[in-house]
Each structure stands twice: as structure tokens, then as C-alpha cells.
C-alpha positions as MATLAB code, in Angstrom:
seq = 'XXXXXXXXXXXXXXXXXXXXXXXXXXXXXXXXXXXXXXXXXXXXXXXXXXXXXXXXXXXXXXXXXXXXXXXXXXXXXXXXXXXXXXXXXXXXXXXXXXXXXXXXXXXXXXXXXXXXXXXXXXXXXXXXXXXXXXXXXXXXXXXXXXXXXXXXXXXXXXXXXXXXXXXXXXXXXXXXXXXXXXXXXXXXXXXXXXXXXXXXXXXXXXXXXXXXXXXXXXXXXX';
ca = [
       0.000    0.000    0.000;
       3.010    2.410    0.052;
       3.884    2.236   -3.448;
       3.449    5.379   -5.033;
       0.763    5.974   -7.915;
       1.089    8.282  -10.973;
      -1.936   10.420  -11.567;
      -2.839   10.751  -15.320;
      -3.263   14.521  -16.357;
      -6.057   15.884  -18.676;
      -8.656   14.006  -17.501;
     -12.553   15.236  -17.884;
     -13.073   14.354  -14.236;
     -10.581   14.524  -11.532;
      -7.259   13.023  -12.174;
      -7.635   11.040   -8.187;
     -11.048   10.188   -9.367;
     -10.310    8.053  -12.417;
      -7.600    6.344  -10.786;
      -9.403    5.162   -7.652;
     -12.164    3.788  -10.057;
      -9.878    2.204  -12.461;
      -8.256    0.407   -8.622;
     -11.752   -0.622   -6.919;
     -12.739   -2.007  -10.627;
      -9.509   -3.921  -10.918;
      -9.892   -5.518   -7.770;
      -6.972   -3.702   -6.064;
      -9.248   -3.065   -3.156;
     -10.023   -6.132   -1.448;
     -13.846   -6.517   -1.233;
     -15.417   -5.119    2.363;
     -12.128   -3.571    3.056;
     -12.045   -0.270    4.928;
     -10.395    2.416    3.447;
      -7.425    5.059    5.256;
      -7.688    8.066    3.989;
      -3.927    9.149    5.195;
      -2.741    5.704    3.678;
      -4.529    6.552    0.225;
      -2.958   10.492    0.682;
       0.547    9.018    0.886;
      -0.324    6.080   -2.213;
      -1.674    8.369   -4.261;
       0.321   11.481   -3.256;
      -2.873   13.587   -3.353;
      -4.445   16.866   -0.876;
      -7.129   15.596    1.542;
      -9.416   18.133   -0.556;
      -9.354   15.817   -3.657;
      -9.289   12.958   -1.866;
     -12.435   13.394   -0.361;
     -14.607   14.129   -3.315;
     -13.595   11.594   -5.374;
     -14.190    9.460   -2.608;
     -17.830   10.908   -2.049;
     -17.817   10.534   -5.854;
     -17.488    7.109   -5.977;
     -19.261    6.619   -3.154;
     -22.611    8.068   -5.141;
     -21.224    5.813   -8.199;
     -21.557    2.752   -5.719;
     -18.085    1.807   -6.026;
     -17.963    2.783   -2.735;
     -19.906    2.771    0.842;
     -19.980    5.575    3.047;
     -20.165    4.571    6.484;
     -21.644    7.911    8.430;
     -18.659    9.247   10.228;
     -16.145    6.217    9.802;
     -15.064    6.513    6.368;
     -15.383    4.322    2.939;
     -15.546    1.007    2.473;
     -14.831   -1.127   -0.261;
     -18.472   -2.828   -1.162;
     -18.882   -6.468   -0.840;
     -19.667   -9.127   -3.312;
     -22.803  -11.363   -3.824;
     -23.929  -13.838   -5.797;
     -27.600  -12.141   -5.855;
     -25.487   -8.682   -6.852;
     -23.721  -10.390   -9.371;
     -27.013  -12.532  -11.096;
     -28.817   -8.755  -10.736;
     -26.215   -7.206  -12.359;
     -25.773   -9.639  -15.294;
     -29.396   -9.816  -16.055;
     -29.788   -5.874  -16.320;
     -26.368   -5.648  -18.839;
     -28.569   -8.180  -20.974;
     -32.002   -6.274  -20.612;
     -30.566   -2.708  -21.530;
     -27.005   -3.447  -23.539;
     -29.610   -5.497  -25.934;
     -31.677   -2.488  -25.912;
     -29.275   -0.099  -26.521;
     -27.337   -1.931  -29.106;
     -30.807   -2.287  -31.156;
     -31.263    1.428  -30.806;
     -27.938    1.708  -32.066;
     -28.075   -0.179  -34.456;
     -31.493    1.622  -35.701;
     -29.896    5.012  -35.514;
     -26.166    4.680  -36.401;
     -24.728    6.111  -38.717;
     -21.670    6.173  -41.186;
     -19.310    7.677  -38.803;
     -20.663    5.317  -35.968;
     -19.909    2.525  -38.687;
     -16.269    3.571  -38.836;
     -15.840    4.482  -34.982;
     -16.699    0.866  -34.545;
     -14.906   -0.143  -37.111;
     -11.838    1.493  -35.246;
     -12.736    0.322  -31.949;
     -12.889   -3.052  -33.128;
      -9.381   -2.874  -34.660;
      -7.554   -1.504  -31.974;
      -9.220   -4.362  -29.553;
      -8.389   -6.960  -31.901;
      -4.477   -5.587  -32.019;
      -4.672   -5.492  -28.130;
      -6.008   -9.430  -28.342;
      -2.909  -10.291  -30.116;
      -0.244   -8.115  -29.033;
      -1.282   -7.690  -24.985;
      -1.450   -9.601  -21.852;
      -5.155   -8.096  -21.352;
      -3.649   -6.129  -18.618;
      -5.183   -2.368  -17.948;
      -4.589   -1.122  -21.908;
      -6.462   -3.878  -23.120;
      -9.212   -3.509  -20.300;
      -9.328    0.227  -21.531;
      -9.578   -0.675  -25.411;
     -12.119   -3.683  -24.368;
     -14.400   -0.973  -21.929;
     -13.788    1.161  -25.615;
     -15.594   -1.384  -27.912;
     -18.203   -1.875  -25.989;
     -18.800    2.223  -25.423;
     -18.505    2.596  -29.406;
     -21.027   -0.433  -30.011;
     -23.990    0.907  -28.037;
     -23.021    4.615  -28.214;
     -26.001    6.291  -30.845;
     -29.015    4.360  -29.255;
     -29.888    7.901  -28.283;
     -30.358    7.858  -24.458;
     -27.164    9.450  -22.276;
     -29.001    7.880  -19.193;
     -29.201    4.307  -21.174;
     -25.456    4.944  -21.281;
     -25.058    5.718  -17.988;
     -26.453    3.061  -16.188;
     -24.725    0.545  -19.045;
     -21.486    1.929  -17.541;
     -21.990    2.084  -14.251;
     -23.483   -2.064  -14.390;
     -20.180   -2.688  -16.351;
     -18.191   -1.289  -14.219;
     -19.563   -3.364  -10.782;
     -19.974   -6.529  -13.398;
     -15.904   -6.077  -13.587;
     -15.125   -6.193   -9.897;
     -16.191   -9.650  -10.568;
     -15.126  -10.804  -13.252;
     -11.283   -9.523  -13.106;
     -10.860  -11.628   -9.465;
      -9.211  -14.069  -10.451;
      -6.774  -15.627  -13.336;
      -7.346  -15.694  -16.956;
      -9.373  -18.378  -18.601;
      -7.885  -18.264  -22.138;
     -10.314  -20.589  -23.325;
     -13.452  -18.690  -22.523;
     -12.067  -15.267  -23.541;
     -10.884  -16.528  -27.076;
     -14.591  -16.988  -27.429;
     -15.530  -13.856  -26.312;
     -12.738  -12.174  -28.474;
     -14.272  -14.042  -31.380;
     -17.636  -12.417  -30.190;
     -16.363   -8.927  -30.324;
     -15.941   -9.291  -34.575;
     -19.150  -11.314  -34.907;
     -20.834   -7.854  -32.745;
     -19.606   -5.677  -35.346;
     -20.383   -7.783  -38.602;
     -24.238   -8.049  -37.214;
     -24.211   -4.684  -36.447;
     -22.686   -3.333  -39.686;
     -25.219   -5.806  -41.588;
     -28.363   -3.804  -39.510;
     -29.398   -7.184  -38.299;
     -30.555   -6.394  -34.984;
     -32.118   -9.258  -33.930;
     -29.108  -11.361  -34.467;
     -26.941   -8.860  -32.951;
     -28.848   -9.153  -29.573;
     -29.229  -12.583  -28.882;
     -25.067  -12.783  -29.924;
     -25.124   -9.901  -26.954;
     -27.049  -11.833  -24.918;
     -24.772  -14.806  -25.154;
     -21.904  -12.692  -24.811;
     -23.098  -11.601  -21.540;
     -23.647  -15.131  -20.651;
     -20.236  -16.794  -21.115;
     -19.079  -13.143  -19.158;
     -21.244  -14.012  -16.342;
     -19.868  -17.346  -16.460;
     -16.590  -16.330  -16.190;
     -18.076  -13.791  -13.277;
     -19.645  -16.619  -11.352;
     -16.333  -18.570  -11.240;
     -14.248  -16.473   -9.917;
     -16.269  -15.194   -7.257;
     -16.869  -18.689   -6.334;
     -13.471  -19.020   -6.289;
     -12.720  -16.240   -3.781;
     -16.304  -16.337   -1.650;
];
């Protein structure tokens, strides 16, 4: 915990803010565990000021718990959390990605296009460490992005982001996530052929095999 962090500059939100959600995501943060506020001062060599909000931030994001006067917790995991938050990433991600598909454009067609390429590189040339998490977290942004509702967006990201404390627990399963690589093209030939229907239940499936991989881990750490 004394290792030093390097804030990224130029960030929309605050710098401490992106890098405390990128941690509690990636599982740095143990589940349930309490969190020191001088400890996280010195880790992320960061004022108290900042500190705070993006912890009251996060805290409103649900990546977080705010305990009345005793600080932030980390939140805990649950196999009823995770089989809630797995079935509403298939109700509105199949949703949104028929909107999108509906209402996207040319320029959507080569921002996925992109997306897709860029992933596929990662697939090949990474270890699916945090670049490849960013590039993956990218995709799936580009793929639902014109279905025309910011709050469809929203709540996508914010039930990827707790789906991800559960799913990045534990090891890779290279098996499973050549699959889901394999997925990722299939996502953008449906969607780039307007077949919506198609496109959906491949999302749904998607999902699925994620949730699988979900399950195991947590089962493996519960």
C-alpha cells in the first residue's frame, strides 16, 4: 500500500477520481475492506481536498460505501449482486445496441470499425492487462453509443463497471475469452449488416459466457 501511484493529467473528471475507479474495478481493493484516507494520501500522493470528493464521488457511483462518520468502504460481493447485475447488462445493452443499431450512422460505422481494430491488435499483441481492459471498456462504449439515451449509457457503464469487480478476481481463462474475443468481430459484422435481432441474442450470449466467467471467480474467492 506504500507504493506510489502516478496520476494521469487531462482528464474530464478529476485526475484522483479516475484512478481510484480504475483500482476498486480492478480488484486492487479487497472486497469489504475499509479504506485510510492518510494511507490513500501518501499512495496516491494527493491533498485531503481531492481525496475526499472523489471518494464521495465514488461513493454516489456505488463503487464505494460511506459509512456515516467512519469513512469508505470497499463494497462487498454477492452472488444475488452479481445474477442482478448480469441480467440488467442483458435487458438494456440489448436495448441499446438495437437502438444503435437503428440510428447509427456512417461515422458510428467507422468508430466501430476502429474500436474493433484496436481491440483486436490489443487481443494479439497484450497480456489483457489495464490497456487492453481500456480498449475492451472502448468497444463496448462505441457499439452501443447512438441508441440515443445518455441515461441508457449511464447506467450501461456504471453495471459494467460493478460486473468487472467480478469478473477480473481471479486468473485468466484463455479458453473462454478466445470466445468472447471471437464475439467482439461477430458484434460488429451483425451490427454493420443492420441485423438487430441477431446482434442481440449474440449480446445476450456474450453476456452469458461473461457471467460465467463472473460466477467462477467469485466462487473461487467467496
Amino acid at each position: 500500500m506504500n507504493k506510489h501511484i502516478q496520476l494521469p493529467a487531462g482528464s474530464a473528471s478529476s485526475p484522483i477520481y479516475d484512478v481510484l475507479r480504475r483500482d476498486l474495478v480492478g480488484g486492487r481493493f479487497k472486497a469489504g475492506e475499509k479504506l485510510a484516507i492518510n494511507a490513500l494520501k501518501e499512495q496516491y500522493q494527493v491533498g485531503l481536498s481531492p481525496l475526499r470528493e472523489a471518494l464521495n464521488k465514488l461513493a454516489a457511483y456505488g463503487l464505494l460505501v460511506q459509512e456515516n462518520q467512519r469513512g469508505f468502504r470497499v463494497p462487498k460481493l454477492s452472488r444475488e449482486e452479481l445474477d442482478d447485475i448480469a441480467r440488467l447488462r442483458t435487458e438494456l445493452e440489448g436495448m441499446a445496441l438495437e437502438r444503435a443499431i437503428a440510428h447509427g450512422d456512417a461515422v458510428w460505422e467507422a468508430d466501430l470499425l476502429a474500436a474493433a481494430h484496436r481491440l483486436k491488435r490489443a487481443d494479439i499483441t497484450l497480456d489483457k492487462g489495464e490497456e487492453w481492459e481500456r480498449l475492451h471498456t472502448q468497444f463496448h462504449r462505441t457499439l452501443v453509443a447512438p441508441c440515443g439515451s445518455v441515461w441508457l449509457l449511464r447506467f450501461i457503464e456504471q453495471l459494467h463497471d460493478q460486473f468487472d469487480r467480478y469478473r477480473r478476481l481471479g486468473p485468466k481463462m484463455p479458453t473462454i475469452r478466445q470466445e468472447l474475443d471471437d464475439q467482439h468481430h461477430e458484434l460488429v459484422e451483425l451490427a454493420l449488416k443492420r441485423d438487430a435481432s441477431a446482434a442481440r441474442a449474440l449480446m445476450d450470449d456474450h453476456i452469458h459466457k461473461s457471467y460465467e466467467v463472473a460466477l467462477a471467480r467469485y466462487q473461487k474467492h467467496a
